[in-house]
C-alpha positions as CSV (number, residue, x, y, z in Angstrom):
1,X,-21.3,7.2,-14.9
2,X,-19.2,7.4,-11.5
3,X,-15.4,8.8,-12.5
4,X,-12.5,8.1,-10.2
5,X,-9.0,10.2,-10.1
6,X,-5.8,8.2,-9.2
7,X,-3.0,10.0,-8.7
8,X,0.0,7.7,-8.9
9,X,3.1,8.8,-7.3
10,X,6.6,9.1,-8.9
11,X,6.5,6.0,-11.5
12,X,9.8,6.7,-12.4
13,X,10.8,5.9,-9.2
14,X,8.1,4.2,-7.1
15,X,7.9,1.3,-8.9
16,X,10.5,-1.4,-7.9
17,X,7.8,-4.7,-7.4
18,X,5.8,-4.7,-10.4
19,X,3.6,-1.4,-9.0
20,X,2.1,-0.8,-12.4
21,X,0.6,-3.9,-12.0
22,X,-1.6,-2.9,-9.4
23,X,-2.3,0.2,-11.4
24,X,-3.8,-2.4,-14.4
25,X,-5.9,-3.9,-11.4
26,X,-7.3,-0.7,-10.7
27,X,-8.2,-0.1,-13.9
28,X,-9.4,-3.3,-14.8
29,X,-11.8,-3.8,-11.8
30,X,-12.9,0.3,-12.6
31,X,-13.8,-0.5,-16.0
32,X,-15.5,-3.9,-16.1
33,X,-18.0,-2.2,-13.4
34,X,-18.5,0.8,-15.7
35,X,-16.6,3.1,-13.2
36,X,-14.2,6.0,-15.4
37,X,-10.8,5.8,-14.3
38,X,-8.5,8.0,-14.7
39,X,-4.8,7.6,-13.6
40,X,-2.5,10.8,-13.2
41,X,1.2,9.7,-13.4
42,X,3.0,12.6,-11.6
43,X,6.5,12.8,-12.3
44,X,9.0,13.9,-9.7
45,X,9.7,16.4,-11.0
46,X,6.1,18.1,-10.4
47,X,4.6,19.3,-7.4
48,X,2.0,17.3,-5.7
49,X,-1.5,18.8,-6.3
50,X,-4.4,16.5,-4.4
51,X,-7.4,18.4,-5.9
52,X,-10.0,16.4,-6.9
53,X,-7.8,13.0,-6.2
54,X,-10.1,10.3,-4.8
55,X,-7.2,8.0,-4.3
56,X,-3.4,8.4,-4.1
57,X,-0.9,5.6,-4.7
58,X,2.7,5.2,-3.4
59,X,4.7,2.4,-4.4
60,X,8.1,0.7,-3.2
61,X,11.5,2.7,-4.2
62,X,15.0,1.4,-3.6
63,X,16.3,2.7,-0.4
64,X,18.7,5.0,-2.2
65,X,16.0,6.7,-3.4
66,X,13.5,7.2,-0.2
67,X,15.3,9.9,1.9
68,X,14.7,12.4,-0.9
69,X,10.9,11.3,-2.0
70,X,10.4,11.5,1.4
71,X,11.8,15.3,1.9
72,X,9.5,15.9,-1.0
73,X,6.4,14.8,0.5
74,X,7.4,16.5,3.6
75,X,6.3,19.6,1.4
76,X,3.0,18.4,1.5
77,X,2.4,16.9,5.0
78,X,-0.3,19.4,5.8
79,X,-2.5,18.8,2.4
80,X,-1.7,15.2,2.9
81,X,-2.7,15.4,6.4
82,X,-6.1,17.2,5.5
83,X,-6.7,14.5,2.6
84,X,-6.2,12.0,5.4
85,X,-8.4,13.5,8.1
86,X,-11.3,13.8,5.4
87,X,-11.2,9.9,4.8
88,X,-8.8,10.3,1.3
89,X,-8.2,6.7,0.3
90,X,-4.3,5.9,0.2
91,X,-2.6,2.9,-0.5
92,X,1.1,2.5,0.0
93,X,3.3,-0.6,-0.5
94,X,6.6,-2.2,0.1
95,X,9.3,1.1,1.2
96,X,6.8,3.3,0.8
97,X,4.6,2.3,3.6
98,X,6.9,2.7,6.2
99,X,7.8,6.4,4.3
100,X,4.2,7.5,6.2
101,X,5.5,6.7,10.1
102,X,6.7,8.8,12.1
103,X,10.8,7.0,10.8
104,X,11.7,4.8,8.1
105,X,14.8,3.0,7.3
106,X,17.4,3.1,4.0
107,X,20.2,1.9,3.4
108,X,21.0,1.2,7.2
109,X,20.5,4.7,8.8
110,X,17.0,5.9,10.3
111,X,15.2,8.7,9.0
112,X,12.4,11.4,9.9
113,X,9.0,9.9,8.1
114,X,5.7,11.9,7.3
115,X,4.0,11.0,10.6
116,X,0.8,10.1,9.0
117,X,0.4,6.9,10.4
118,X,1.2,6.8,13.8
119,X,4.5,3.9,13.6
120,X,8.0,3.5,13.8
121,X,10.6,2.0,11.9
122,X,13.8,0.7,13.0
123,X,17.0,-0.7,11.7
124,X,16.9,-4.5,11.9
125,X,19.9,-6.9,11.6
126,X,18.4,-9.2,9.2
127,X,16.7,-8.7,5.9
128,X,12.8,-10.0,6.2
129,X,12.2,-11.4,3.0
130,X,9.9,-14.2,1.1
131,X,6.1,-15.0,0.8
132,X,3.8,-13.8,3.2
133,X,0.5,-15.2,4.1
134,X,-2.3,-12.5,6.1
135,X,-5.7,-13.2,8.0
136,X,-7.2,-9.8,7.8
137,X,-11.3,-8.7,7.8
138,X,-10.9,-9.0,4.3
139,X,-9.8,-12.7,4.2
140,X,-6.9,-14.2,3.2
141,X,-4.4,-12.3,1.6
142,X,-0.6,-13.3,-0.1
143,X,2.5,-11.3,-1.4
144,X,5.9,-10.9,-0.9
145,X,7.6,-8.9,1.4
146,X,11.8,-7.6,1.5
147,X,12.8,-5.6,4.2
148,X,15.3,-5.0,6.5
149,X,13.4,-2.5,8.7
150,X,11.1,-3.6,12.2
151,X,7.9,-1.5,11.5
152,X,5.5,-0.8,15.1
153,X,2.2,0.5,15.3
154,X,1.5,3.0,17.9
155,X,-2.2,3.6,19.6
156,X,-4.1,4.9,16.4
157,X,-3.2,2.4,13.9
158,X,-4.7,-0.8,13.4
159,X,-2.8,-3.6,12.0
160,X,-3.9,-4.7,8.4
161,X,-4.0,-8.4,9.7
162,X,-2.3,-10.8,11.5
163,X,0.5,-12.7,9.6
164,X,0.1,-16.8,9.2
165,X,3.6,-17.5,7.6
166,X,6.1,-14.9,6.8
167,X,7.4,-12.1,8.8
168,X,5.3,-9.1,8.2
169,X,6.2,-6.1,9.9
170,X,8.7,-6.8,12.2
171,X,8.6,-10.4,12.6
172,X,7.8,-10.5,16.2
173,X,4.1,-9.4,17.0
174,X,2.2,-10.8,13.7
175,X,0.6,-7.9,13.1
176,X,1.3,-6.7,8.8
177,X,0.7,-3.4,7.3
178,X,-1.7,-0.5,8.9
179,X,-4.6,1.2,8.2
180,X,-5.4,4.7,9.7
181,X,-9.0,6.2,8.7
182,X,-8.8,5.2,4.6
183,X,-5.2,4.9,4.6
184,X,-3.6,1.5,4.1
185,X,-0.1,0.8,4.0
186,X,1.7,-3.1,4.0
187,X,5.0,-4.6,3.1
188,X,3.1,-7.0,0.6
189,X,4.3,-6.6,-2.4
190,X,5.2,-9.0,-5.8
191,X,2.6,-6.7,-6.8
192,X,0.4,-6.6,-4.3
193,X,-3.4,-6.5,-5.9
194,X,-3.4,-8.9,-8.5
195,X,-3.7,-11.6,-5.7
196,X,-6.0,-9.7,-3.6
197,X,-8.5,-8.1,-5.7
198,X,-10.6,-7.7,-2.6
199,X,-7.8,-4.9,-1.5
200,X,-8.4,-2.9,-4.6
201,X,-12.5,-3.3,-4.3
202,X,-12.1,-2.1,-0.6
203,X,-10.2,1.0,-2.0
204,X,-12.7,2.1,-4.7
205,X,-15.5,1.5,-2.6
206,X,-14.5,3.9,0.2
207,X,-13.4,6.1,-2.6
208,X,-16.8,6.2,-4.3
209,X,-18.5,6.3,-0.7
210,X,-16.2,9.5,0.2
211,X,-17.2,11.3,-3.5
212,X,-20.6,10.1,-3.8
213,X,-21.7,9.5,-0.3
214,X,-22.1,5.6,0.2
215,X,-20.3,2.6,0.3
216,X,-21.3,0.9,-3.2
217,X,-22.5,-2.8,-4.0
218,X,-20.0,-3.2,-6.2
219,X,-20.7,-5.9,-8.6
220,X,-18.9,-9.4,-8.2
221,X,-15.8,-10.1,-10.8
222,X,-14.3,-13.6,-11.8
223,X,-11.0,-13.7,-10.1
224,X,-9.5,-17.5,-11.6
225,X,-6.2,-15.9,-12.3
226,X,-6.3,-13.9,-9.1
227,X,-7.1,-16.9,-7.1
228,X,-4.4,-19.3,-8.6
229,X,-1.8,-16.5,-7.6
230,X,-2.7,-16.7,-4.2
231,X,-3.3,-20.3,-4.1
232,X,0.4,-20.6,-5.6
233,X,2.1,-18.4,-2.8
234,X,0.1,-19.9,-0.2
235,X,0.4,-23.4,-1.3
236,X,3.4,-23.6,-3.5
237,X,5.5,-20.6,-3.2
238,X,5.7,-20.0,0.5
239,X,9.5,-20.3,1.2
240,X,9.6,-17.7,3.7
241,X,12.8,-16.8,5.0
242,X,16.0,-14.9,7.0
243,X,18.5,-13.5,4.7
């Protein structure tokens, strides 16, 4: 049996759009494939140890709380650099994505980021917030996005996809979210996975192909429920708009 580590990040704290529900994706999709799972919630309080992690998860924090989680992971720039450069899978949404650029934004001032995706983030004057439609590689996908800050990608970072409806990240070139190697980061949100499973397969693949050394066939799962969330935000619920 193939066994996956997922270290989630601060819980306590990174969790402020429903992130443990893309955590029960994770191990729902894991387990109905026969893949072992196992998720490492890591307080705070502890120190970040990437041994052994085939995927690390970051959720969205409120703004009060980014400046110091991202001092903390300044301690570990250089092991989270290495993890990055060896093709560790990452996934980081809502206020922690823009945490990995080279600035991020809270509560109205601009601060020094991780630089591990090669972006900026600047102060806008208008909240960007409401449901968010995505053409990416991987199809369609949906979520919800709140933010006040104008994310740009520099040479190095490829968009996740180009936005249909909504704002994504800064509301002026259509591009949404990044990806850099097997890092993926994206304002989506609301949580992000249950309506795009095909985010979360993407994810454990590359994980399995980094651990066991090629991309898997991974076997298809019914996704109804999935696929009447995203039909909702894309048909129903998509009342994007300036606040």
């Amino acid at each position: 049996m193939m066994k996956l580590t997922l270290l989630h990040l601060f819980p306590e704290l990174l969790n402020l759009y429903g992130d443990r529900g893309n955590m029960k994706v994770f191990e729902k999709r894991c387990r109905l494939r026969n893949i072992e799972l196992e998720v490492i919630s890591l307080p705070f309080s502890e120190e970040i140890d990437l041994t052994d992690v085939d995927i690390v998860y970051l959720g969205g924090a409120s703004e009060k709380d980014l400046q110091k989680i991202a001092e903390k992971l300044k301690n570990h720039r250089e092991e989270l650099l290495r993890y990055r450069d060896e093709e560790g899978v990452l996934l980081a949404v809502a206020t922690g994505f823009p945490l990995l650029g080279h600035s991020f934004v809270a509560e109205g001032a601009v601060h020094e980021g991780l630089g591990l995706i090669p972006m900026t983030t600047e102060a806008g004057a208008e909240k960007l917030i409401g449901n968010v439609a995505v053409d990416s590689p991987l199809g369609i996908l949906a979520g919800f996005e709140n933010h006040t800050g104008r994310t740009r990608l520099a040479p190095g970072a490829d968009p996740l996809g180009t936005v249909l409806s909504g704002h994504g990240n800064n509301g002026e070139d259509q591009t949404e979210g990044a990806i850099v190697k097997s890092f993926i980061g994206t304002h989506l949100s609301g949580p992000l996975l249950p309506k795009n499973p095909e985010v979360c397969d993407l994810l454990i693949g590359k994980a399995i192909q980094k651990k066991y050394g090629s991309f898997p066939e991974l076997a298809p799962i019914a996704c109804e429920h999935e696929k009447l969330a995203k039909g909702y935000v894309l048909n129903y619920g998509n009342r994007t708009h300036k606040r």
